[in-house]
C-alpha positions in Angstrom: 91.1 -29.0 -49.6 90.2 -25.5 -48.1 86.3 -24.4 -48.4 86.3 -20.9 -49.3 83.3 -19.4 -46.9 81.5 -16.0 -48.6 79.0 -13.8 -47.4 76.3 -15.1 -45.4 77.7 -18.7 -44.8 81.0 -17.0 -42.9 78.9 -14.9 -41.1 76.7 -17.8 -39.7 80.2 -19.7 -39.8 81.9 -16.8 -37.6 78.6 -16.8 -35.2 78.6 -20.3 -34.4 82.2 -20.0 -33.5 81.7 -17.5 -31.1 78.8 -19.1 -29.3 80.9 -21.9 -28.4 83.7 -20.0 -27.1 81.6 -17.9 -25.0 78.9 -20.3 -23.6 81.1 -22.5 -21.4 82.8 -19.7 -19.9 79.9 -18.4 -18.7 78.0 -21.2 -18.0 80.5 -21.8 -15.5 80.3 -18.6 -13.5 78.2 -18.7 -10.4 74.8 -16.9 -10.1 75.7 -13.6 -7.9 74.5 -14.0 -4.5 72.3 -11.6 -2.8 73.9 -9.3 -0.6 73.0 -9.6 2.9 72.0 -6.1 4.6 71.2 -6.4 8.8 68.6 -3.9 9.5 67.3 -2.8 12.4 64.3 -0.7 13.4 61.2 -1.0 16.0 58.7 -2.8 16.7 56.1 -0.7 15.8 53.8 0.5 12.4 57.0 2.4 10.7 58.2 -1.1 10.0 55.8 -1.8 7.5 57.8 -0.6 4.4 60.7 -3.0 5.5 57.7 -6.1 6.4 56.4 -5.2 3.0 59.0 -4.8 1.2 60.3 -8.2 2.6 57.1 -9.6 1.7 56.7 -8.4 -1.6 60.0 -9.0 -2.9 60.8 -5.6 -3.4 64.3 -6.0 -1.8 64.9 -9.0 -3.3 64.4 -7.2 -6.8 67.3 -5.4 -6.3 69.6 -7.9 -4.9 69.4 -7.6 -1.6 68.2 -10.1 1.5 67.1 -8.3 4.1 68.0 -9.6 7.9 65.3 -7.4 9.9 65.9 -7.3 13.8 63.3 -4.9 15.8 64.9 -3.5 19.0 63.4 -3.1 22.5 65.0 0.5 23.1 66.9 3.0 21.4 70.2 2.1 23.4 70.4 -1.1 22.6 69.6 -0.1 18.8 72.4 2.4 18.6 75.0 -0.3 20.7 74.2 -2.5 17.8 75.3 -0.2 15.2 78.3 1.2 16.8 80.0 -2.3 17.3 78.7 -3.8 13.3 75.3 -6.0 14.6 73.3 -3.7 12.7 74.5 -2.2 8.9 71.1 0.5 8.9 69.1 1.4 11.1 65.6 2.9 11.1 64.9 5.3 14.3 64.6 8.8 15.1 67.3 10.4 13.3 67.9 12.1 17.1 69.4 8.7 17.6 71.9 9.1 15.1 72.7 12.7 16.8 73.3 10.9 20.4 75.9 8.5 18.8 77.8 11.3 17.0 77.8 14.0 19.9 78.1 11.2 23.0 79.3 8.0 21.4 81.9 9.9 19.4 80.7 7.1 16.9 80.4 8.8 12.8 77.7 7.8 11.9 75.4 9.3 8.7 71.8 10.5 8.2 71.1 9.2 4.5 67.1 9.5 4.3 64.3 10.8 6.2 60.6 8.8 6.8 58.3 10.6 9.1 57.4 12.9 11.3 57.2 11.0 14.5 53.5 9.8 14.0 53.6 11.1 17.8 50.8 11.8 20.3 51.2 13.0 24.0 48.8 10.0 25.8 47.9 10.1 29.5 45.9 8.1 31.7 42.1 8.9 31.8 42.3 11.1 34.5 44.5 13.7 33.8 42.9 16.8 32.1 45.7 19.0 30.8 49.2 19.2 31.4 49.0 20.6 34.8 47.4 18.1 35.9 51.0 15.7 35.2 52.6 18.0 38.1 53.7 15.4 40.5 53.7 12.4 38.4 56.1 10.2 36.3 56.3 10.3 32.7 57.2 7.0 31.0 60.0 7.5 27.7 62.3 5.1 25.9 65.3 6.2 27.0 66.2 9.7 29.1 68.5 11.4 27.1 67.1 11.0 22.8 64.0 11.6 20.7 60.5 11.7 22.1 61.7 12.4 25.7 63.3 15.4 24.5 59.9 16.2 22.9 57.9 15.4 26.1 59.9 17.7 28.3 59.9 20.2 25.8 56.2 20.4 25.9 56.1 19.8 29.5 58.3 22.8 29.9 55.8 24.7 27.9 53.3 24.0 30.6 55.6 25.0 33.2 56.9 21.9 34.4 60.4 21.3 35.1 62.2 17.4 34.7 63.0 16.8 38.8 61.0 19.2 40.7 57.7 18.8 38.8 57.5 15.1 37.5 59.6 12.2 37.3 61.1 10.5 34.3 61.0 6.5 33.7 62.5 5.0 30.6 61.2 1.9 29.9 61.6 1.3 26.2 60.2 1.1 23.0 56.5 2.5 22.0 54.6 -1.3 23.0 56.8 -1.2 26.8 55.5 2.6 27.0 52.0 1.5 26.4 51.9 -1.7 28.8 53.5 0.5 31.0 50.7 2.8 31.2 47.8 0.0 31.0 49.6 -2.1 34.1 49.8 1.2 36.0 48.0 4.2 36.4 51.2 5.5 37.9 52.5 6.0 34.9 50.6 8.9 34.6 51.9 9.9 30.3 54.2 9.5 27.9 54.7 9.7 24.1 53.1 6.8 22.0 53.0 6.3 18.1 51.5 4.1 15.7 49.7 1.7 16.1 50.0 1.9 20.2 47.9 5.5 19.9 45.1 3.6 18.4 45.3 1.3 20.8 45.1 3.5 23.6 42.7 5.7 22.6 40.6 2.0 22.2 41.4 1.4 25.5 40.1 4.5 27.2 43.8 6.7 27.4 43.2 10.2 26.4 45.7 12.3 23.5 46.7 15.7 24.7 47.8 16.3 21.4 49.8 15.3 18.3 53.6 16.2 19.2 54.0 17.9 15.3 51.2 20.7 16.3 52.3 21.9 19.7 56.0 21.6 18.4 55.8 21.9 14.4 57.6 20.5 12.0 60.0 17.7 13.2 62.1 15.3 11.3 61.8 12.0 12.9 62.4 8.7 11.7 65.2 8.4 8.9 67.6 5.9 8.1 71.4 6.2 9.0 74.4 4.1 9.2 78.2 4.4 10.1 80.3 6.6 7.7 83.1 3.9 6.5 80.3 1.4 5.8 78.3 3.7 3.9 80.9 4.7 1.7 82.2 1.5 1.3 79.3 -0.3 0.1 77.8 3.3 -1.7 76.3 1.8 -4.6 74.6 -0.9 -2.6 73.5 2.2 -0.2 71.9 3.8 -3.3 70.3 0.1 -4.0 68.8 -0.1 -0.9 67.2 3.0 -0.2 65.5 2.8 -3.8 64.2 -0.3 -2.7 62.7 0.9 0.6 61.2 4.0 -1.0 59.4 1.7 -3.3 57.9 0.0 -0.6 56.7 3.0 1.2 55.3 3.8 -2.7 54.0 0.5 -1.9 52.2 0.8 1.1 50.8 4.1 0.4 48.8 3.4 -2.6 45.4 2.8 -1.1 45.2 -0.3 -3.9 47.5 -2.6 -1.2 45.7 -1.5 1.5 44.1 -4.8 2.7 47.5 -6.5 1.9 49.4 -3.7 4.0 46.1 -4.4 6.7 46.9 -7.7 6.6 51.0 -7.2 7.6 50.3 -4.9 10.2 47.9 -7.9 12.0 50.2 -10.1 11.3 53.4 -8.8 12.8 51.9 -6.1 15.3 49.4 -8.9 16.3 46.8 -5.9 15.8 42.9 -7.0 15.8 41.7 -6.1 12.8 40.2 -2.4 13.2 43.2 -1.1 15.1 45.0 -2.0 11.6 42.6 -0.6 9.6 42.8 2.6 11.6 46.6 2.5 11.9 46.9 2.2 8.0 44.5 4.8 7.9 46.7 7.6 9.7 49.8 5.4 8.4 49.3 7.0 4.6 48.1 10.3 6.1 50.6 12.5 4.5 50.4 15.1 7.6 51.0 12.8 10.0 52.7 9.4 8.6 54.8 8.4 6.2 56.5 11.2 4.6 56.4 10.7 0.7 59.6 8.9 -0.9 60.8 9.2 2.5 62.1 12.6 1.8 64.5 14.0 4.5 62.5 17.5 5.8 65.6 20.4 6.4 63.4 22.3 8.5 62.0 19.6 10.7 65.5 18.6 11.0 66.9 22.1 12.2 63.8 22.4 15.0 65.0 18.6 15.8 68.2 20.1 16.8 67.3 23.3 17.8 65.2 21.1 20.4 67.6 19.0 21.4 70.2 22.0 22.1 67.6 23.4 24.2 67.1 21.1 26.7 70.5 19.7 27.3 71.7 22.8 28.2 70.7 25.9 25.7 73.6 25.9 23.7 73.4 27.0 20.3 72.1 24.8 17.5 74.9 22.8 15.4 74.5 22.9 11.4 72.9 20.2 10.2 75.8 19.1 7.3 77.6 17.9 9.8 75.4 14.8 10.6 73.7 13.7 6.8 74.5 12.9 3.5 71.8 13.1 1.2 73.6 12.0 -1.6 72.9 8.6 -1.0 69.1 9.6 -1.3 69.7 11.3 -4.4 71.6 8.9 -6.4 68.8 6.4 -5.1 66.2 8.6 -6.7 67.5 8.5 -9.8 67.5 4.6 -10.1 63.8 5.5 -9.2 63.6 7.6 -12.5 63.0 10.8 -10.7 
């Protein structure tokens, strides 16, 4: 005999039913694994939003596990990208110019970070700029980034690449600093954070931050190749609103012992070189820009620079080399 269900007892009736269809099916599926994202940047105190955000979960909240490499030079940085080691990379966005204009690689500028946190550092001898006329100026590599910026300077000073000094690349920001502390030879050379608090503890003297005798200059920035960016876009989006939380993260001056404590950790920093480094890390004139946000007119002296000294062409537009978009998708997961 049929039992005629009414009202509330089908509706409970028709609930129950449905629970059991649905629950094994998805009791079955798999937990989604978190993407796996290589990143590469250097070894130096612009890491600490990756470190932090490592740390702190902050990638992981979004799905994401985070393979960090840091990178003894700019060459072999931009080798790893070109042949798929790397997915981003953090660097000098100037990087990112010397892979499309001499790699013939198309690659993307999808979000600024500093200002170069730069400082011209010689050895304790040397009283102005003049005084580098005859002497060898230590860079990472020849041809990208802060060397451009120290012969720029230099040129402004009247010194000439060849006939006035000599150029030595030796690597990333901690090789130019040993460089200079093993030997005085290497009479200067452009340092950032935290190596300029370390040389200034070690007796080298600052002719100057790069950002006032240059002006405004867009740096460090994140950037990728084309096809991978726009075939993993919404992760792209994901990521970037996960890093800008971690620089939100390390600039609030309520982590700072925590950020302190990262920068010892990883840089191997004693423990007042950190404090100082986080100090000028947060200082929003000279480190992290806020939200990472991608600076148009540092961008077009960047390449007004670099056209300069290669051979003073004009300046190309800067479309051509960044897509924001990315950025400001990613913002908007960010609720701004």
């Amino acid at each position: 005999m049929a039992i005629l269900l009414t009202g509330r007892a089908w509706r409970l009736h028709a609930a129950i039913l449905l629970l059991l269809a649905v629950a094994p099916a998805s009791a079955q599926q798999p937990a989604q694994s978190p993407m796996t994202v290589r990143v590469n940047a250097f070894p130096n105190a612009k890491a600490l939003p990756l470190h932090a955000g490592i740390a702190k979960g902050i990638f992981e909240k979004r799905s994401f596990k985070i393979e960090l490499t840091l990178t003894e030079n700019s060459r072999s940085q931009r080798e790893g990208l070109a042949t798929g080691k790397s997915d981003i990379v953090h660097s000098a966005v100037d990087n990112a110019i010397a892979m499309i204009e001499v790699a013939k690689q198309d690659v993307v500028i999808v979000s600024g970070g500093d200002s170069g946190m730069n400082e011209f550092f010689v050895q304790p001898d040397i009283k102005s700029f003049g005084d580098l006329r005859g002497r060898t100026i230590i860079v990472d590599a020849p041809d990208t980034a802060y060397a451009l910026q120290a012969k720029k300077i230099l040129a402004q000073h009247g010194l000439k690449e060849g006939p006035d000094y000599t150029v030595k690349p030796v690597g990333a920001g901690v090789y130019r600093f040993k460089a200079m502390m093993e030997d005085k030879a290497n009479a200067g050379g452009i340092l950032n954070l935290p190596f300029t608090v370390q040389a200034e503890q070690a007796g080298l003297k600052s002719l100057g931050r790069t950002v006032d005798m240059l002006g405004p200059y867009q740096a460090a920035g994140a950037f990728a190749q084309r096809a991978w960016a726009q075939a993993n876009a919404e992760a792209l989006e994901r990521y970037l609103a996960a890093y800008v939380e971690a620089v939100r993260w390390v600039r609030d001056p309520a982590n700072k012992a925590e950020a302190t404590a990262i920068l010892i950790d990883k840089l191997k920093l004693d423990p007042a070189a950190a404090a100082r480094t986080y100090e000028l890390l947060i200082d929003p004139g000279f480190g992290f820009t806020p939200d990472a946000k991608f600076d148009l007119v540092g961008f077009r002296n960047m390449l007004a620079l670099r056209a300069e000294i290669e051979g003073g062409r004009a300046a190309p537009e800067p479309e051509r080399y960044i897509d924001l978009g990315y950025y400001d998708r990613a913002m908007k997961l960010l609720g701004n």
